[in-house]
DSSP file (Angstrom, degrees, kcal/mol; ACC not computed):
  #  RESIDUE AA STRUCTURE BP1 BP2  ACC     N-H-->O    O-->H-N    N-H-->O    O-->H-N    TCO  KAPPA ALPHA  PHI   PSI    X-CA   Y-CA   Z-CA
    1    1 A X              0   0    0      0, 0.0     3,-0.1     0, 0.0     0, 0.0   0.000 360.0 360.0 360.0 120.3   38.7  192.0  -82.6
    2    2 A X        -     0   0    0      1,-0.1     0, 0.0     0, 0.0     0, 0.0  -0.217 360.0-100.8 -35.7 124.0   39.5  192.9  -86.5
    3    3 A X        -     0   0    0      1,-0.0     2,-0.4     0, 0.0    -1,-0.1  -0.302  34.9-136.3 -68.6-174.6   39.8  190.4  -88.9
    4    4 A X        -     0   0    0     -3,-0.1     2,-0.3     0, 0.0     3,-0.0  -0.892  12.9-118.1-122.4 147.9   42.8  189.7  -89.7
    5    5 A X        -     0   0    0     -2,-0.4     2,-0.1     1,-0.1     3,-0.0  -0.557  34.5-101.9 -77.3 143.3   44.2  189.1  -93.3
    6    6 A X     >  -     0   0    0     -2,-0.3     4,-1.0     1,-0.1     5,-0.4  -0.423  27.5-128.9 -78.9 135.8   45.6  185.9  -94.4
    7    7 A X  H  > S+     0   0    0     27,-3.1     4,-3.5     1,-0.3     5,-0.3   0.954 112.5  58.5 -78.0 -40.6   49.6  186.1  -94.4
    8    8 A X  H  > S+     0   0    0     25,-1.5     4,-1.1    24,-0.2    -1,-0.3   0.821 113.2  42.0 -22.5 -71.0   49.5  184.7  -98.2
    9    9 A X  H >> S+     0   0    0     -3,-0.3     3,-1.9    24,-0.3     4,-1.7   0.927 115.7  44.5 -43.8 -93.6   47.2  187.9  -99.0
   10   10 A X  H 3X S+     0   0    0     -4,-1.0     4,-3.2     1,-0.3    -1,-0.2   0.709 115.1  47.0 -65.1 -21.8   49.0  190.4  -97.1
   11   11 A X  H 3X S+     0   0    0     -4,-3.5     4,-2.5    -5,-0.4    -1,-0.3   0.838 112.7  52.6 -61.7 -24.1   52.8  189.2  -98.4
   12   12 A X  H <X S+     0   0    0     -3,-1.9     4,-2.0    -4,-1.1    -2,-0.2   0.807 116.7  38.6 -89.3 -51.4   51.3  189.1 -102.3
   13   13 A X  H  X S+     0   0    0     -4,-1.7     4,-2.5     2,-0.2     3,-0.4   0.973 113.1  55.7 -90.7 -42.3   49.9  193.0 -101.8
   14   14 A X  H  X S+     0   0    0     -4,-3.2     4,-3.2     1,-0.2     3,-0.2   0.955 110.6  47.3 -51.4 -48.2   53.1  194.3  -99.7
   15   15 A X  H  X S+     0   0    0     -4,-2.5     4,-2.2     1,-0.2    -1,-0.2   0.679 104.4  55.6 -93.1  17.2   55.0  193.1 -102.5
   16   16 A X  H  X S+     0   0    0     -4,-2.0     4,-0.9    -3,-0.4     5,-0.3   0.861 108.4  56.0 -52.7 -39.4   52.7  194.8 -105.3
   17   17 A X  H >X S+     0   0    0     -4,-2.5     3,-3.3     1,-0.2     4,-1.5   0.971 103.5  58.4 -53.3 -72.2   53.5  197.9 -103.2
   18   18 A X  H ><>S+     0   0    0     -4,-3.2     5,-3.7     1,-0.3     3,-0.7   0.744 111.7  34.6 -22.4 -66.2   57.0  197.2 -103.7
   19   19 A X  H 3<5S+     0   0    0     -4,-2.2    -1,-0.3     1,-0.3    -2,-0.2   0.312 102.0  63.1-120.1  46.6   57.0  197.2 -106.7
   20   20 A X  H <<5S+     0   0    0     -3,-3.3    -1,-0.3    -4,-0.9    -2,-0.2   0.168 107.7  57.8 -40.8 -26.9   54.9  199.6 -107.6
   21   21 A X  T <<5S-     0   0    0     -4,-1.5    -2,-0.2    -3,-0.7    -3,-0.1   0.644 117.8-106.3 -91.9 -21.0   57.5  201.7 -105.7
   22   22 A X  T   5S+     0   0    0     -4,-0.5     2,-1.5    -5,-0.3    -3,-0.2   0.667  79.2 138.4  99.9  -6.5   60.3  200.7 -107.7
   23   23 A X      < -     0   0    0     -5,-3.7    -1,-0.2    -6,-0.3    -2,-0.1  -0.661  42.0-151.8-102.7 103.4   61.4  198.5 -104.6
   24   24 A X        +     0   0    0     -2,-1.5    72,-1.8    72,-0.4     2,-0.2  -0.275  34.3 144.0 -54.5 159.7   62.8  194.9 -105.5
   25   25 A X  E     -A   95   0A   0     70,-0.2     2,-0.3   -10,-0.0    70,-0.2  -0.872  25.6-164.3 175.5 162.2   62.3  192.5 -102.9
   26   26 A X  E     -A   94   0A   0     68,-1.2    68,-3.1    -2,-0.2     2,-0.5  -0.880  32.8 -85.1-146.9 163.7   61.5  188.9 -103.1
   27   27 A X  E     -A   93   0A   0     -2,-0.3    66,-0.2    66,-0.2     3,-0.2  -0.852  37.6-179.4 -79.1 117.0   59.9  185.4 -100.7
   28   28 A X  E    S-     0   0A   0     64,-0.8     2,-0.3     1,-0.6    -1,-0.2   0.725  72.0  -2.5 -96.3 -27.7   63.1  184.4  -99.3
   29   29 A X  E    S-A   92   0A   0     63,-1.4    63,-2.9     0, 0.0    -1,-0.6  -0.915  74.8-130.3-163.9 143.7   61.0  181.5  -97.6
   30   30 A X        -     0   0    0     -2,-0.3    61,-0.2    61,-0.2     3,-0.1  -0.861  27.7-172.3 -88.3 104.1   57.4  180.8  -97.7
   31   31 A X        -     0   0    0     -2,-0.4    60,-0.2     1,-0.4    59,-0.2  -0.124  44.3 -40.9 -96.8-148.0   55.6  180.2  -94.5
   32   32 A X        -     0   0    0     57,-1.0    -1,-0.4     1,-0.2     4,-0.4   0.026  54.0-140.1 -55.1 139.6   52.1  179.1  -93.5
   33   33 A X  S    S+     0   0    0    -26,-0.1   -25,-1.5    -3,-0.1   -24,-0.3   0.776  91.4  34.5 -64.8 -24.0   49.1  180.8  -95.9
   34   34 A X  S    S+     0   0    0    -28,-0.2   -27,-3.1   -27,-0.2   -25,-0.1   0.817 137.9   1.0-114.1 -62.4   46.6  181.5  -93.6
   35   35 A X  S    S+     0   0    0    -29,-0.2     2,-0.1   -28,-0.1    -2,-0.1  -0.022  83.1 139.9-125.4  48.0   48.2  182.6  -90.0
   36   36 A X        -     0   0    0     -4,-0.4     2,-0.2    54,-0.1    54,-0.2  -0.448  50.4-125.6 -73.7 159.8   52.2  182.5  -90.6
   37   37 A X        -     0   0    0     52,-0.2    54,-1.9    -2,-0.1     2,-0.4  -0.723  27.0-133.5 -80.1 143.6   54.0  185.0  -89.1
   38   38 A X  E     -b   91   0A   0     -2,-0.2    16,-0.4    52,-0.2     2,-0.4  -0.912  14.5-162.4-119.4 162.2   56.5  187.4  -91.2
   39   39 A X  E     -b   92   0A   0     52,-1.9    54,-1.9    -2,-0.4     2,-0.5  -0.937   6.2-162.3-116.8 124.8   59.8  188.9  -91.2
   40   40 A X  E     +bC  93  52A   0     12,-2.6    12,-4.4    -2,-0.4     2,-0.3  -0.959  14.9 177.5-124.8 100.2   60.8  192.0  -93.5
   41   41 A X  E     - C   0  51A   0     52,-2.8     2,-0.5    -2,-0.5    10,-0.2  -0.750  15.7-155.3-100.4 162.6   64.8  192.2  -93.6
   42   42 A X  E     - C   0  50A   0      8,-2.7     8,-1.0    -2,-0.3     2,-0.5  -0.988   0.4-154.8-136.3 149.9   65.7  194.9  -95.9
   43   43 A X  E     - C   0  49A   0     52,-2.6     6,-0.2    -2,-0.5     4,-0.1  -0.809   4.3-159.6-112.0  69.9   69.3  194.3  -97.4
   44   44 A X        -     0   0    0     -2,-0.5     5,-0.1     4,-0.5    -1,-0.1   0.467  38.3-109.2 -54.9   4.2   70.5  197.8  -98.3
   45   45 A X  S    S+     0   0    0      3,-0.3     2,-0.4    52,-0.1    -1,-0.1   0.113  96.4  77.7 111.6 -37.9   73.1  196.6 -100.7
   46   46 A X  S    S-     0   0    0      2,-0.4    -2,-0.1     1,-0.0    -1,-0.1  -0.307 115.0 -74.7-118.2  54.3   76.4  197.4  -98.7
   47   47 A X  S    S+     0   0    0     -2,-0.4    26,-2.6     1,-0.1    27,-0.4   0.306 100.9 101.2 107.6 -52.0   76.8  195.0  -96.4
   48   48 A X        -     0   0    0     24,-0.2    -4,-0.5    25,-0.1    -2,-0.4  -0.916  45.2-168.7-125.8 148.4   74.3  195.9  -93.9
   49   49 A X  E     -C   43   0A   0     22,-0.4    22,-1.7    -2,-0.4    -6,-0.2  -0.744  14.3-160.2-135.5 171.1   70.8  194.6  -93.1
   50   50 A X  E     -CD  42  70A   0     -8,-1.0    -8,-2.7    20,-0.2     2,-0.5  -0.888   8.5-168.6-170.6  87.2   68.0  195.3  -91.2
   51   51 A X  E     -CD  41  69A   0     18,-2.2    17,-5.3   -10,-0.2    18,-1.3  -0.862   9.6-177.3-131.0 111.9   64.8  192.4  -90.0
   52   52 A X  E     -CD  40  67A   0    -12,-4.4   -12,-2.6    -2,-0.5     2,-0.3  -0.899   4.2-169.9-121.5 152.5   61.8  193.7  -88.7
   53   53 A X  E     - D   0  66A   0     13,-1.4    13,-4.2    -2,-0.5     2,-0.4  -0.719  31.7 -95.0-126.3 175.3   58.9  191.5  -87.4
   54   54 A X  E     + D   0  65A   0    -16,-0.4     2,-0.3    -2,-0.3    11,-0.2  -0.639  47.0 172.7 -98.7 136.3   55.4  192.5  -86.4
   55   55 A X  E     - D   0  64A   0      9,-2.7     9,-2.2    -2,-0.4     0, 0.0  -0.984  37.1-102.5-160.9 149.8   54.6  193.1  -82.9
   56   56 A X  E     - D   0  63A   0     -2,-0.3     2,-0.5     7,-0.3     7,-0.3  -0.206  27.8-141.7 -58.0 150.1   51.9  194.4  -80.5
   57   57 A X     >  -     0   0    0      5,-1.3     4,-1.3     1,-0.1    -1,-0.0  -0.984  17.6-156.4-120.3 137.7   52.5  198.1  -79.2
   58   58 A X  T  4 S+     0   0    0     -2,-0.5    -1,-0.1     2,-0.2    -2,-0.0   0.583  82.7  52.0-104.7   0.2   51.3  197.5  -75.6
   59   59 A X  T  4 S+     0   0    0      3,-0.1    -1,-0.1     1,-0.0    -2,-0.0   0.650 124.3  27.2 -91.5 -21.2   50.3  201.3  -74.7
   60   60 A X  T  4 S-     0   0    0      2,-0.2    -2,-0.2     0, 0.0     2,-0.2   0.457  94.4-128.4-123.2  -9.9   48.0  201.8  -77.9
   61   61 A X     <  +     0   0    0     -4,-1.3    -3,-0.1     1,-0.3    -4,-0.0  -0.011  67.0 142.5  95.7 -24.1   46.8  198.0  -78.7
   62   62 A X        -     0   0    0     -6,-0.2    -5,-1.3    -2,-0.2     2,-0.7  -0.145  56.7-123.2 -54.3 129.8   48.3  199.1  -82.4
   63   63 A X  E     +D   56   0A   0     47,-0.3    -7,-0.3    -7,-0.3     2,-0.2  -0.803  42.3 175.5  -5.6  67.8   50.3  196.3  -84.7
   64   64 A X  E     -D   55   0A   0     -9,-2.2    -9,-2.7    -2,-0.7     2,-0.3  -0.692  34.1-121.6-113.4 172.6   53.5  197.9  -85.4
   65   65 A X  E     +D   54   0A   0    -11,-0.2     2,-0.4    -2,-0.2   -11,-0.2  -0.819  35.1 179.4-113.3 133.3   56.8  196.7  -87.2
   66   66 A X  E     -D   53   0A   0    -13,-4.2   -13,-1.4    -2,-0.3     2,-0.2  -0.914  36.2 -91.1-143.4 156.7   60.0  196.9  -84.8
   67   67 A X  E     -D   52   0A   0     -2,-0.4   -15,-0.2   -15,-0.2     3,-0.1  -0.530  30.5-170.0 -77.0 122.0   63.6  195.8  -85.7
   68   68 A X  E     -     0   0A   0    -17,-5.3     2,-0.3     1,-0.4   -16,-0.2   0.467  65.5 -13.2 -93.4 -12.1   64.1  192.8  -85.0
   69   69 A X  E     -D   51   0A   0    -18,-1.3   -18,-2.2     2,-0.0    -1,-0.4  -0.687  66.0-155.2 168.7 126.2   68.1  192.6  -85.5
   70   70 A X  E     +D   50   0A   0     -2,-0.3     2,-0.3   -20,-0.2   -20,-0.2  -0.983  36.8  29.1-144.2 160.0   70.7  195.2  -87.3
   71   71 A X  S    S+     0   0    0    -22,-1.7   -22,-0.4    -2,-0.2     2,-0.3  -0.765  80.4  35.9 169.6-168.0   73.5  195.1  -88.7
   72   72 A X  S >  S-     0   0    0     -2,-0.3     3,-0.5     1,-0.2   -24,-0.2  -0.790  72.1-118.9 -95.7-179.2   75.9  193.4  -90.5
   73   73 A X  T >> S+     0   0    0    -26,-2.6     4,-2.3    -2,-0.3     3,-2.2   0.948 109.3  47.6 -70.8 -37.8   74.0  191.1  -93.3
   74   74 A X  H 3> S+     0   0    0    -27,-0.4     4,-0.5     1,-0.3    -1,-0.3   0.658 106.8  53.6-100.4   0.5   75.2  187.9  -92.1
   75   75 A X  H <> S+     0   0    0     -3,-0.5     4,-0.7     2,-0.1    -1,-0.3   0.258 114.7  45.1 -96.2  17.6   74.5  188.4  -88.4
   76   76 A X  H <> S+     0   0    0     -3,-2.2     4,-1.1    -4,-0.2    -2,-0.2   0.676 107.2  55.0 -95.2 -39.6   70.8  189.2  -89.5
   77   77 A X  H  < S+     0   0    0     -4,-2.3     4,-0.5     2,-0.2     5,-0.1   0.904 109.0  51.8 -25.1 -57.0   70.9  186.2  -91.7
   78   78 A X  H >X S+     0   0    0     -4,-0.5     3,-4.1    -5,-0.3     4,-0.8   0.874 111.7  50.8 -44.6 -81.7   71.9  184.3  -88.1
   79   79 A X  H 3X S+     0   0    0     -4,-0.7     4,-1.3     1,-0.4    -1,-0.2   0.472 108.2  41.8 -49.3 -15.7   69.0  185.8  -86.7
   80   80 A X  H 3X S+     0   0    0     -4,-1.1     4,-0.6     2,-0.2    -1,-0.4   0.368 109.0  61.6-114.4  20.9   66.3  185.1  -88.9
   81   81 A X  H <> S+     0   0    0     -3,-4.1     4,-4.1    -4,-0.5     5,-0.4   0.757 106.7  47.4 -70.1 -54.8   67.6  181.6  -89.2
   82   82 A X  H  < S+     0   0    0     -4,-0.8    -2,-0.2     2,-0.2     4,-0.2   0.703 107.6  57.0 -46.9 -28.9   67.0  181.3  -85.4
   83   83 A X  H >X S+     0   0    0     -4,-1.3     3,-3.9    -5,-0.2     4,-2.7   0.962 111.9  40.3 -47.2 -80.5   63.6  182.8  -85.9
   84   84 A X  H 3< S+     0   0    0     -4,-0.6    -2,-0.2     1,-0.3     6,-0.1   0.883 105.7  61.4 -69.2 -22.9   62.7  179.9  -88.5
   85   85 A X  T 3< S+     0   0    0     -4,-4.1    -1,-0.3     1,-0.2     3,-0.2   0.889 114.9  43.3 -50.4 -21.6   64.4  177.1  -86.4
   86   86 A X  T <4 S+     0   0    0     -3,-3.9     2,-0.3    -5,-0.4    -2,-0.2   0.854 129.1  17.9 -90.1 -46.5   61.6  178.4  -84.0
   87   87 A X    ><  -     0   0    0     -4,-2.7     3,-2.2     1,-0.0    -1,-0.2  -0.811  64.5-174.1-133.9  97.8   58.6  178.8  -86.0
   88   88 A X  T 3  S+     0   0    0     -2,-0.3    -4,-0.1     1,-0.3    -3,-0.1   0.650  88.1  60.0 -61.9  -6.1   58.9  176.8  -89.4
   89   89 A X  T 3  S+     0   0    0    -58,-0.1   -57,-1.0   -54,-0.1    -1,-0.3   0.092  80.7 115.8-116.8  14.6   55.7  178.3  -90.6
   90   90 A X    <   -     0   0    0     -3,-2.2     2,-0.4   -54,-0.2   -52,-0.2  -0.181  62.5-128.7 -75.2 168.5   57.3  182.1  -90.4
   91   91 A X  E     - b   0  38A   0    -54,-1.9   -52,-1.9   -61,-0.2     2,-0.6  -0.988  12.2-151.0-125.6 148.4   57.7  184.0  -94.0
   92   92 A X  E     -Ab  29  39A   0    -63,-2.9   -63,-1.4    -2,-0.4   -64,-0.8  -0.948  13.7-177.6-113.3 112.1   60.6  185.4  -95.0
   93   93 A X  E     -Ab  27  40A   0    -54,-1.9   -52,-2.8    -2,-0.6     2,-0.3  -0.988  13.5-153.4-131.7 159.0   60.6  188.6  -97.5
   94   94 A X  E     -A   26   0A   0    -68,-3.1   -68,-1.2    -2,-0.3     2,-0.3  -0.678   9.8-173.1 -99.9 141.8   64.0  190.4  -99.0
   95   95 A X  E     -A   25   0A   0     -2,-0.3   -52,-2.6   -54,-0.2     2,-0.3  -0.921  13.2-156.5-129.2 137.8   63.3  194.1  -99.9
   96   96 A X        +     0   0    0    -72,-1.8   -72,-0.4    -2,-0.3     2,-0.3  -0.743  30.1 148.5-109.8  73.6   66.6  195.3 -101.7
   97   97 A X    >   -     0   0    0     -2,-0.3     3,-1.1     4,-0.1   -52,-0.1  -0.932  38.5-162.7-136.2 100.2   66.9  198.8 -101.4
   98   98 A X  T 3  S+     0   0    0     -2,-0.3   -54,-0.1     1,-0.3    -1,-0.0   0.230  95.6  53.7 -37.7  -4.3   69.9  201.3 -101.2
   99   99 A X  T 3  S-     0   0    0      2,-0.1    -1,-0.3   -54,-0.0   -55,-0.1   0.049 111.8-112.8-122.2   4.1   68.1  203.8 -100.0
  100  100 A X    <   +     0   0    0     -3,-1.1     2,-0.2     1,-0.2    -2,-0.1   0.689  59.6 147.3  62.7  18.4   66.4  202.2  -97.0
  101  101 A X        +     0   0    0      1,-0.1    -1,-0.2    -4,-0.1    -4,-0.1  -0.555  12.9 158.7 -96.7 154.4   63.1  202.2  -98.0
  102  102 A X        -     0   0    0     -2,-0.2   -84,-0.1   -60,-0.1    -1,-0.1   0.400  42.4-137.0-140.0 -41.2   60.7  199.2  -96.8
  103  103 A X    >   +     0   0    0      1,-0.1     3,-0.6    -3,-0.1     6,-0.2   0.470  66.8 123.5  87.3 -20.1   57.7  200.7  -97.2
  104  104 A X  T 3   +     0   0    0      1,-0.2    -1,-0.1     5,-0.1   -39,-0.1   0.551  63.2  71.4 -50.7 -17.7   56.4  199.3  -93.7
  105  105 A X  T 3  S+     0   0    0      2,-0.1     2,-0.4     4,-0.1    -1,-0.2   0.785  75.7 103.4 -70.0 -47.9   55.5  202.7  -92.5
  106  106 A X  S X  S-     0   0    0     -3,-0.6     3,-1.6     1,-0.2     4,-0.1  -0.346  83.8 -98.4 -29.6  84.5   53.1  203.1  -94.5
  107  107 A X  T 3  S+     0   0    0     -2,-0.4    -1,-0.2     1,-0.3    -2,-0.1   0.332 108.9  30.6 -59.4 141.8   49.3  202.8  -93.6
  108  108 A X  T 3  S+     0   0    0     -3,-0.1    -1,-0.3    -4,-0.1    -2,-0.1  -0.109 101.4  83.3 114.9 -26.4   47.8  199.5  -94.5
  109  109 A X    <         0   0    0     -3,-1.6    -2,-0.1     1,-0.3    -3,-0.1   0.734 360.0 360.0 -92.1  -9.9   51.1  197.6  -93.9
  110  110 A X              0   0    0     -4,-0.1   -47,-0.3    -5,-0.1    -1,-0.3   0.482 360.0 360.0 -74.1 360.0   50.6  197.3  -90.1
């Protein structure tokens, strides 16, 4: 097994990427440091949102980022309130981008 990076660490360098990139985005809620789990909605601007969580790919063993709930914003909102009623120690981050970029694709971010 890999180590694994501490979620403090890897939320702090995704959003250097960010904005490096040009991409606002912000801690909408702060979980656990060490082994919280996170959530990446991205808020394109008009209405509609987008929340992807981290998940196991179960044919390749591989980390990948799947949509977790899309939409309009305030029934993704619902859903990642129902997330943190579930796991208090989850992290929350906002990416604000009209253009739909997230940046999650991206090798390193898995």
């Amino acid at each position: 097994m890999s180590p694994r990076l501490s979620a403090e660490f890897w939320v702090h360098a995704y959003l250097a990427r960010l904005r490096l990139a040009g991409i606002p985005a912000f801690v909408v809620a702060h979980g656990d440091d060490t082994a919280g789990a996170v959530l990446v909605k991205l808020n394109t601007l008009d209405g509609k949102a987008r929340v992807f969580q981290r998940s196991f790919d179960l044919s390749s063993g591989d980390r990948v980022w799947v949509v977790l709930a899309e939409g309009d914003e305030r029934a993704v909102d619902a859903a990642v309130a129902r997330q943190r009623g579930i796991d208090p120690d989850l992290w929350v981050i906002e990416v604000e981008d009209r253009d739909g970029r997230h940046l999650l694709d991206e090798p390193g971010f898995s």
